[in-house]
C-alpha positions in Angstrom: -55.1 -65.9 77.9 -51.5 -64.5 76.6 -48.5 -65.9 77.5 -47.5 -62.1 79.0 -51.5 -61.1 81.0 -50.8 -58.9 83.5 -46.9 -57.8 82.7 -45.3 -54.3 81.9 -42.5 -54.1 79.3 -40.5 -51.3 79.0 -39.3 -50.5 75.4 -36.6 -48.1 73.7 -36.9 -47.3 70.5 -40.2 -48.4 70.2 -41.7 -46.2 68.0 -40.4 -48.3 64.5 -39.1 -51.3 63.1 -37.9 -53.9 65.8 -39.2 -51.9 68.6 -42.7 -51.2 67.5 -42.8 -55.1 66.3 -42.1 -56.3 70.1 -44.6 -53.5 71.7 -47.2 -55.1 69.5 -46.5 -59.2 70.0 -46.1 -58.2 74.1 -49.3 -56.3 74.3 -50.8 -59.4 71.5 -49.4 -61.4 74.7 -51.2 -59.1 77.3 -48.6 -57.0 78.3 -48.8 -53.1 78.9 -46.2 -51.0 77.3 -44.0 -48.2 78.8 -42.9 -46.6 74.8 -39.5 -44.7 74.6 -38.1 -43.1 71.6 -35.6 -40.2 70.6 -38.6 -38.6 67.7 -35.7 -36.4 66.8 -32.4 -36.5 64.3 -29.1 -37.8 65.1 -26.3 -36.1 63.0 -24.0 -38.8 62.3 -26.3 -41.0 60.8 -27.0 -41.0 57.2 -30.9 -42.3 57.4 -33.7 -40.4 59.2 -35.0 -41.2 62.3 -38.5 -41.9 64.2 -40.7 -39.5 64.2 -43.5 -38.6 66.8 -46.1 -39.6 64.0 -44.0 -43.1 64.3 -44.6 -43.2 68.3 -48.0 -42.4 67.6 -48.8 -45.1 65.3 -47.0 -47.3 67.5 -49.6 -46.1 70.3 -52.8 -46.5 67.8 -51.4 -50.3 67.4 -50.8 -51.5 70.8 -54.6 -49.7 71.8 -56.2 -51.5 68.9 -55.3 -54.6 71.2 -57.3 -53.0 73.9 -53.9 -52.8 75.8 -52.5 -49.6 78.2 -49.7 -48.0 76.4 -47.4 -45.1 78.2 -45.6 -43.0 75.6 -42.7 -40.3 75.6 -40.2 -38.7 73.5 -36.6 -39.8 75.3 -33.2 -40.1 74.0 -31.8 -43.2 75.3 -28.5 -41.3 76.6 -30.3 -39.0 79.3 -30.6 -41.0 82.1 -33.0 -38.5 83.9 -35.3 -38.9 80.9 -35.4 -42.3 81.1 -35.8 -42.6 85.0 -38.5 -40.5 84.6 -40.7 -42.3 82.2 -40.1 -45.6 83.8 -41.3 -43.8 86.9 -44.3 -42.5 85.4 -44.9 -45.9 83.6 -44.7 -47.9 87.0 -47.0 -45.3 88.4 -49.5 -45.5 86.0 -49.5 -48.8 84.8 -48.6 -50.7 88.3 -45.0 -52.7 88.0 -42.3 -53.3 85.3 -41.6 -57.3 84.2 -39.6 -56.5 81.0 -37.0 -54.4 79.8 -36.0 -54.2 75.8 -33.1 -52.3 75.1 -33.8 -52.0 71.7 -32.7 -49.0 70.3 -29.5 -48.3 68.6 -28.4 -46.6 65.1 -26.0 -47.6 63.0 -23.8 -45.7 60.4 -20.9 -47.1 58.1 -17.1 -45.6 58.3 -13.6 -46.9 57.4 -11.9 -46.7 60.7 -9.3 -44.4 59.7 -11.1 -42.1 58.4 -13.9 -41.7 61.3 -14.1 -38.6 62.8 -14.7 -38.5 66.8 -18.3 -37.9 66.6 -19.3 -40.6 64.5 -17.1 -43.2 66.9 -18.6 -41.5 70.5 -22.4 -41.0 69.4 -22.7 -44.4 68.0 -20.8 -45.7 71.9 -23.3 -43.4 73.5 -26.3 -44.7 72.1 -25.4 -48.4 71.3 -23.7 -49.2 74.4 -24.0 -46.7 77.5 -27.9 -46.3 76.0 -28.1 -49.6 77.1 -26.4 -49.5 80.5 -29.0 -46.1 80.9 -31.5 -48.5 80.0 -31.2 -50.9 82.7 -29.8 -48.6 85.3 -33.0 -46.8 85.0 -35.1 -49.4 84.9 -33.8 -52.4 87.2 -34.3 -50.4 90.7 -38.3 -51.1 90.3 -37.7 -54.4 89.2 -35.6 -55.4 91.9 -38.6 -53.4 93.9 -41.4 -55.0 93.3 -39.6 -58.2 93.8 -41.6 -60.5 90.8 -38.4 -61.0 89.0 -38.6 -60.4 85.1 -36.4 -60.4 81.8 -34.1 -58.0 80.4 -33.2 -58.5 77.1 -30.4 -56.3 74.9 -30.6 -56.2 71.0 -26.8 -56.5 69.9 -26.0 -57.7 66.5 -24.6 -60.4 64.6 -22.1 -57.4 63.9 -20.5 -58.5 67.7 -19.2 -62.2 66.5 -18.3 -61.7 62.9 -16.1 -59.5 61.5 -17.2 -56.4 58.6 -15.3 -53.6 57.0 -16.6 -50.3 57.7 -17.8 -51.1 61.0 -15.4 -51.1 63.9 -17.7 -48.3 65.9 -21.2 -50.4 65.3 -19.5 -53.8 66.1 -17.6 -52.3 69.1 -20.7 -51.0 70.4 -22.4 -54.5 69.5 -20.0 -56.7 71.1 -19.7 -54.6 74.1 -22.9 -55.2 74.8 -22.0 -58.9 75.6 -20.1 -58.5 78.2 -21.9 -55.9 80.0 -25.3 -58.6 79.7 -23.1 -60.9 81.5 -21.9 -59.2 84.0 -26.0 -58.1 84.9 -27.3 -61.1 84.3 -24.6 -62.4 87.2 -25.2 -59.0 89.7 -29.4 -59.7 88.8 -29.9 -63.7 89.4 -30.4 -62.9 92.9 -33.8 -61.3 92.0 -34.6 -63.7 90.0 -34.5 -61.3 86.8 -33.2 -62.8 83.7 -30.4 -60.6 81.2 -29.9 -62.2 78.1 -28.8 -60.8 74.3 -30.1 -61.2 70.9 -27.8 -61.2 67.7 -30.0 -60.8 64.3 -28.4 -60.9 61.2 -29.4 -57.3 59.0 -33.1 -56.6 60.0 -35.3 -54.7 57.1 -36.1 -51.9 58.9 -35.4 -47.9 58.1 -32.1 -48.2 59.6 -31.0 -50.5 57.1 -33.2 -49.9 54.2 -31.5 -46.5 52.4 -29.0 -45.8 50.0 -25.5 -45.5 52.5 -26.3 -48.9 53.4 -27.0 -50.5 49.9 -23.8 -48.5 48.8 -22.2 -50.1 51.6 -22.8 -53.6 50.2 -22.5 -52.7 46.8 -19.8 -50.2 46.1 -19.3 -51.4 42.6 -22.7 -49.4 41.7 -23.5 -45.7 41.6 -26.7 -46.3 43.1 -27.8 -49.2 44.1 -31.2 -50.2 45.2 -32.4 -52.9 47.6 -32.7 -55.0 45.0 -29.0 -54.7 44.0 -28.6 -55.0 48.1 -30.4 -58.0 48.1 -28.2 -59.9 45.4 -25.4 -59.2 48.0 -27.1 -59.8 51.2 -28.3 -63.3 50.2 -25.0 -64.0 49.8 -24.2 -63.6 53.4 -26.3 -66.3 54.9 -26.9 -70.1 54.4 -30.4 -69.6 54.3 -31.8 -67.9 51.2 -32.9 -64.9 52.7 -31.4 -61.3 52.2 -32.5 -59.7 55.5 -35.0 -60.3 58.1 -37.8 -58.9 59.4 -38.7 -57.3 63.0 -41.2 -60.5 63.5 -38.2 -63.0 63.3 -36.7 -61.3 66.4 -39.7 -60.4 68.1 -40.5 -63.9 68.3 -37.1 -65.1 70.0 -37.7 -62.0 72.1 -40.9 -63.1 73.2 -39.4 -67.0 73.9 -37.0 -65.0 76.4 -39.5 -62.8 78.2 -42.0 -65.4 78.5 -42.4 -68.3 80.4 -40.9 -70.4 77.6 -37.0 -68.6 78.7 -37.6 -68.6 82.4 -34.1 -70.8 83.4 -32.6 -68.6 80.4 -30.0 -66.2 81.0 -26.6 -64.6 80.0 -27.1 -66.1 76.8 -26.1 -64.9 73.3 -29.2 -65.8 71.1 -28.4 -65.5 67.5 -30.9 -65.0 64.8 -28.9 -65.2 62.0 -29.9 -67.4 59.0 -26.8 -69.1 59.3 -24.5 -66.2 58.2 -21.9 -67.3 61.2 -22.2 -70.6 59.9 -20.1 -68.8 56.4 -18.2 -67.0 58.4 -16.8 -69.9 61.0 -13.2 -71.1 60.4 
């Protein structure tokens, strides 16, 4: 018996990192997964992204647990898209009981020097992704009438303060209040909305050379062990980064059972960086 038998979750930017970490502890859980993720570039962003091979892996994983998995290729700022995969997902698989708005990109930028791209894709997919997210999603929810979780990766980029980050952070922390405001207009329903800030995450949107330069401007090219040196620097714990299972896990605690009088909250996973940071 898992703590999630007979549940749906719903997942963006499931194909990788965070997102393929929480499709595989939900369906360890007994959950079935709806799977959502772009597959395809994004120009502003120095890294590269998913890839259908990722979504596929992330498929071969979740099956391996002898759980139902619904897959597609969808860029989390088409709401048609996303209506329609939910929509095929609840047909196939029966109901929806959790939504992760999970994905998100990040790139660095002075913010004098940003062009208008980098500032509105980086909006678009951060924070109206996630609006997209739950508009598509909470209509079925609301539907079925068994209540359920929402939960919203932000960042601890929303409550402390980093150079070369207004457009992430902005994004990050506008995510806040919209959770709020949901969680408030979705009580009624008995559906939960709550946030979760991780500190940096070692995943493939961090791990590449614009974000080690980012951290480490004093070197021509620095690695992620010169990153490292830096990052440990930034949280009371002695720990450079995190991995996807550290949020999974306070994901799971707020989809569960374990969260069910949880919501509107900020949960930070941080390793005690805002601890550093707090006047």
């Amino acid at each position: 018996m898992g703590s999630l038998d007979g549940k749906v979750a719903f997942i963006t930017g499931a194909a990788r990192g965070q997102g393929r970490s929480h499709a595989v502890r939900l369906a360890a859980e007994g959950a079935d997964i709806i799977a959502v993720d772009i597959c395809a570039p994004v120009s502003t962003i120095g890294y590269q992204t998913a890839t259908p091979e990722d979504l596929a892996e992330t498929v071969r994983q979740v099956e391996a647990l002898d759980r139902r998995i619904i897959a597609s290729e969808v860029d989390i700022r088409d709401l048609a898209g996303l209506t329609a995969a939910v929509n095929a997902g609840v047909a196939e698989l029966g109901r929806l009981d959790i939504v992760l708005a999970n994905a998100g990109i990040f790139s660095p930028a002075l913010t004098i020097e940003m062009d208008e791209e980098t500032w509105s894709t980086m909006i678009d997919i951060n924070l109206t992704g996630a609006w997209k997210t739950v508009r598509a999603t909470a209509p079925s929810m609301i539907a079925a009438g068994n209540g359920g979780s929402i939960v919203i990766t932000s960042s601890l980029a929303a409550i402390t303060a980093h150079e070369n980050m207004a457009h992430y952070s902005a994004s990050k922390a506008g995510l806040v209040g919209f959770m709020k405001v949901v969680a408030r207009e979705l009580a009624q329903y008995s559906i939960r909305v709550n946030s979760v800030h991780p500190t940096t995450v070692a995943t493939d949107m961090i791990l590449h050379d614009q974000f080690f330069k980012l951290f480490r401007p004093d070197l021509e090219n620095p690695t992620r062990e010169d990153f490292e040196v830096a990052g440990i620097t930034l949280n009371a714990l002695p720990v450079a980064a995190l991995e996807s299972s550290d949020v999974t896990e306070a994901v799971l605690y707020l989809v569960a059972d374990s969260g069910r009088y949880v919501t509107g909250s900020t949960l930070v996973i941080d390793a005690g960086s805002s601890l550093l940071t707090a006047g």
